[in-house]
C-alpha positions as CSV (number, residue, x, y, z in Angstrom):
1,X,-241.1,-173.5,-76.3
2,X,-238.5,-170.8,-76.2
3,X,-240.8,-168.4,-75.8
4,X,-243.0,-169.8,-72.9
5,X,-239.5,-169.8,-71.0
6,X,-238.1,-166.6,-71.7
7,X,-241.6,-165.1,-70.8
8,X,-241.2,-167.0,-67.7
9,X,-238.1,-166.2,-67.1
10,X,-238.4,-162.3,-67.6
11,X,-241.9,-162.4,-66.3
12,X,-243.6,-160.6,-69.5
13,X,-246.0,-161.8,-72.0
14,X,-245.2,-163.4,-75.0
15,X,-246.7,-160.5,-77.0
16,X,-244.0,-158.2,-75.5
17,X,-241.1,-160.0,-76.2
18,X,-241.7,-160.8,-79.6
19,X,-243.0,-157.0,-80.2
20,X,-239.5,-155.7,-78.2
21,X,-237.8,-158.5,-80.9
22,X,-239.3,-157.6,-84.3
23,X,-239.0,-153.9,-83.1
24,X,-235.0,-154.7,-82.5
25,X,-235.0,-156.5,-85.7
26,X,-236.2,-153.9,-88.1
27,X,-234.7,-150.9,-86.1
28,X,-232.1,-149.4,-88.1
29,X,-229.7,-149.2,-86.1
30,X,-229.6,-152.8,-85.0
31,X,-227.1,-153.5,-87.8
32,X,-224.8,-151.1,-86.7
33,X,-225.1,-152.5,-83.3
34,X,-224.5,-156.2,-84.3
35,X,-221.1,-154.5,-86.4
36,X,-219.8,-152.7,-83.4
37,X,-220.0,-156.4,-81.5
38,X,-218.6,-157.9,-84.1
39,X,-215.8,-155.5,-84.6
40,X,-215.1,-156.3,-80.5
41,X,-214.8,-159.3,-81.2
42,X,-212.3,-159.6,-84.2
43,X,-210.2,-157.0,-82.0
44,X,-209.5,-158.8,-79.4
45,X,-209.2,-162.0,-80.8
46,X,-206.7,-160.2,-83.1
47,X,-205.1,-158.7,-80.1
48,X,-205.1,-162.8,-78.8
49,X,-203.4,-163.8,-82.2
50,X,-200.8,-161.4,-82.1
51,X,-199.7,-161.8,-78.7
52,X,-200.1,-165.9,-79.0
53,X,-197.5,-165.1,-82.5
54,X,-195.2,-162.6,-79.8
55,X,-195.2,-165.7,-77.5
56,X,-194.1,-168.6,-80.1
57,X,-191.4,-165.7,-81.7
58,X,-189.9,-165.8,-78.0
59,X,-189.6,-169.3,-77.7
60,X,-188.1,-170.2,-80.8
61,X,-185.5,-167.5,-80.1
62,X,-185.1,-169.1,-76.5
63,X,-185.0,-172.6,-78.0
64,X,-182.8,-171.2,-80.7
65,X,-180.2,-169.7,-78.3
66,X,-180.2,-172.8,-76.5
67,X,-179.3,-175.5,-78.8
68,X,-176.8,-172.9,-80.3
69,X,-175.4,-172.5,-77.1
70,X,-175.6,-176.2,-76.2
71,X,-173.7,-177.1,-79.5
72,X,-171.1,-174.8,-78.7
73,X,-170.3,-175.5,-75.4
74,X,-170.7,-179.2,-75.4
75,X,-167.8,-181.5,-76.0
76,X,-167.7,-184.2,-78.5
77,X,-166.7,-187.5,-77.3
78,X,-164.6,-190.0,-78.9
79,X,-166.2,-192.6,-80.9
80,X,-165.5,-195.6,-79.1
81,X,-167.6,-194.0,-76.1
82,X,-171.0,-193.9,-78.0
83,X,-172.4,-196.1,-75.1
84,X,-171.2,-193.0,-72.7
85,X,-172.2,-190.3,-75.1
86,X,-176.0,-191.8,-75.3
87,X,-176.2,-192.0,-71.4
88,X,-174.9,-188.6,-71.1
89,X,-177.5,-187.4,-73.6
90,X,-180.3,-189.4,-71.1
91,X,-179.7,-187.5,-68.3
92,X,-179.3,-184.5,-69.8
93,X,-182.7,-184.8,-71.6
94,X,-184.2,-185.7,-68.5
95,X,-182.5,-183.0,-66.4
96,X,-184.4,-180.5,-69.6
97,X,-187.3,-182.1,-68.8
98,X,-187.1,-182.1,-65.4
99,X,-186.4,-178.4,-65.8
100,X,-188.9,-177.3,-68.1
101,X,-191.7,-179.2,-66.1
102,X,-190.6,-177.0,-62.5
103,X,-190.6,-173.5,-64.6
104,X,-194.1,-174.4,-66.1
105,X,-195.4,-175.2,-62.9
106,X,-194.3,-172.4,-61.5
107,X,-196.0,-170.2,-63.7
108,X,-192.9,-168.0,-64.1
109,X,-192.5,-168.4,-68.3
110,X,-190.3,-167.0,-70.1
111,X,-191.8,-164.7,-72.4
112,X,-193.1,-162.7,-69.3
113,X,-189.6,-162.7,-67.7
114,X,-188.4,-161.6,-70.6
115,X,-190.8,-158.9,-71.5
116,X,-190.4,-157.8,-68.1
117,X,-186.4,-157.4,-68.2
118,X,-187.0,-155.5,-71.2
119,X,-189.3,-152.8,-69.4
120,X,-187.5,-152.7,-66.3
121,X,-184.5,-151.8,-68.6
122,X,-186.5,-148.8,-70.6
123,X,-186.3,-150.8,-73.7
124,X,-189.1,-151.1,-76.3
C-alpha cells in the first residue's frame, strides 16, 4: 500500500523506487549520512537544553532577588493584626499575579531583558 502511493505520488514505478531504496540502503555511505542527521539533531536539541537550563538559572536568580528583597524591605506587623497582615498578603499576591500575567503577555520576559542589558553594556 505504501508503495502504490508513493509511486503515485512521485509518478515512478514501483520497480524504481524500491531499486533507488535498496541502492540507498546498501550504499556505503548511507550510514554516514543517517550520523551526520543524527548528530544535527542532538546539537540542536543540546543547544535547546542549554538555553532552556540558561533560562530557569535566570529565573531563580530573579525569584531569588525578589523574595530576598521582599523579606528585607517588608515590615512585620504586630501580632494582634494577623487579620490585617493576611489581607495585606491578598492583595499583594494578587497585585504579583496581576503583574506577572501583563509581562507574560507582553512577551517582554525577563531573561531576554536581561541578556539584552548585559550586551548593550559590553558584558559577557
Amino acid at each position: 500500500m505504501a508503495l502504490d502511493a508513493a509511486s503515485r505520488r512521485m509518478k515512478r514505478s514501483k520497480s524504481e523506487i524500491v531499486q533507488a531504496a535498496v541502492a540507498s540502503y546498501l550504499s556505503a555511505d548511507s550510514g554516514e549520512v543517517a550520523e551526520a542527521a543524527m548528530t544535527r539533531r542532538l546539537d540542536r536539541i543540546t543547544r535547546e537544553v542549554e538555553r532552556l537550563a540558561r533560562d530557569v538559572t535566570i529565573s531563580n536568580e530573579a525569584i531569588a532577588l525578589f523574595v530576598k528583597a521582599w523579606l528585607t524591605a517588608t515590615p512585620s506587623l504586630a501580632a494582634g493584626d494577623q487579620k490585617a497582615q493576611n489581607a495585606k498578603g491578598q492583595e499583594r499576591y494578587a497585585g504579583f499575579l496581576e503583574a506577572l500575567s501583563r509581562r507574560l503577555a507582553s512577551g517582554r520576559l525577563l531573561c531576554r531583558e536581561v541578556l539584552d542589558d548585559r550586551d548593550w553594556k559590553g558584558e559577557s
